[in-house]
N, C-alpha and C positions, 0 to 999 in steps of 0.2 A: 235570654240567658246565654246563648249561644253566643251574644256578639261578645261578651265580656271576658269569655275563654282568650281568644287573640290580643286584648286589652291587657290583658294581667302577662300574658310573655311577650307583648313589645314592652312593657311596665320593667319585666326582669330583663330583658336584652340592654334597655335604656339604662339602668342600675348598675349594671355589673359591666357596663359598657368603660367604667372610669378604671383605671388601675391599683387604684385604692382600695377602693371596694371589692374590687375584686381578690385580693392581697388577702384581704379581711374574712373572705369568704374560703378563701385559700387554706387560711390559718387556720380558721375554727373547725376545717371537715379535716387537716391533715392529725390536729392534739384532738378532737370533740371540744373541748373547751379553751378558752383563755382570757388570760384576763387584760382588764382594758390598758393596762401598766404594759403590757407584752405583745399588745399589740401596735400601742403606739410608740414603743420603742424599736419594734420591728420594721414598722412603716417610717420612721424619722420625717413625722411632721408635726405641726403647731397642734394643741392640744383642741382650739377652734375648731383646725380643718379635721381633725378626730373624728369630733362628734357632729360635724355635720356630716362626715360620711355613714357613721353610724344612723344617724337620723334617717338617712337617705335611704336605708336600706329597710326602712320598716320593718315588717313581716317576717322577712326572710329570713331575720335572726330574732335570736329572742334575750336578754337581757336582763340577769341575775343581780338585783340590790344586795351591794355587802350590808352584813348586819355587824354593827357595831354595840359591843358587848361594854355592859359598866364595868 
């Protein structure tokens, strides 16, 4: 168990090592929230490279489904 302490923050250093991600992580601690429309308009890239940075970030965020009402 011990090794997997160092595993999990080269994991976050490796993550947050891209400037996107990092942006990303920037945004949601400076509001607590935001939504993905305000991020990727913040960031000014393709809607792709979005979510794969989101992707990338696993854990470290966590990710509210809109509900869409009838």
């Amino acid at each position: 168990m011990a090794r997997e302490e160092p595993r999990k923050i080269e994991r976050i250093y490796k993550v947050l090592g891209h400037p996107h991600r990092k942006r990303i992580i920037e945004m949601i601690g400076e509001k607590g929230k935001c939504s993905s429309k305000e991020l990727l308009e913040n960031l000014n890239i393709s809607t792709g490279a979005f979510y794969y940075h989101i992707d990338s970030l696993g854990d470290l965020i966590t990710q509210a489904r809109a509900l869409k009402l009838p």
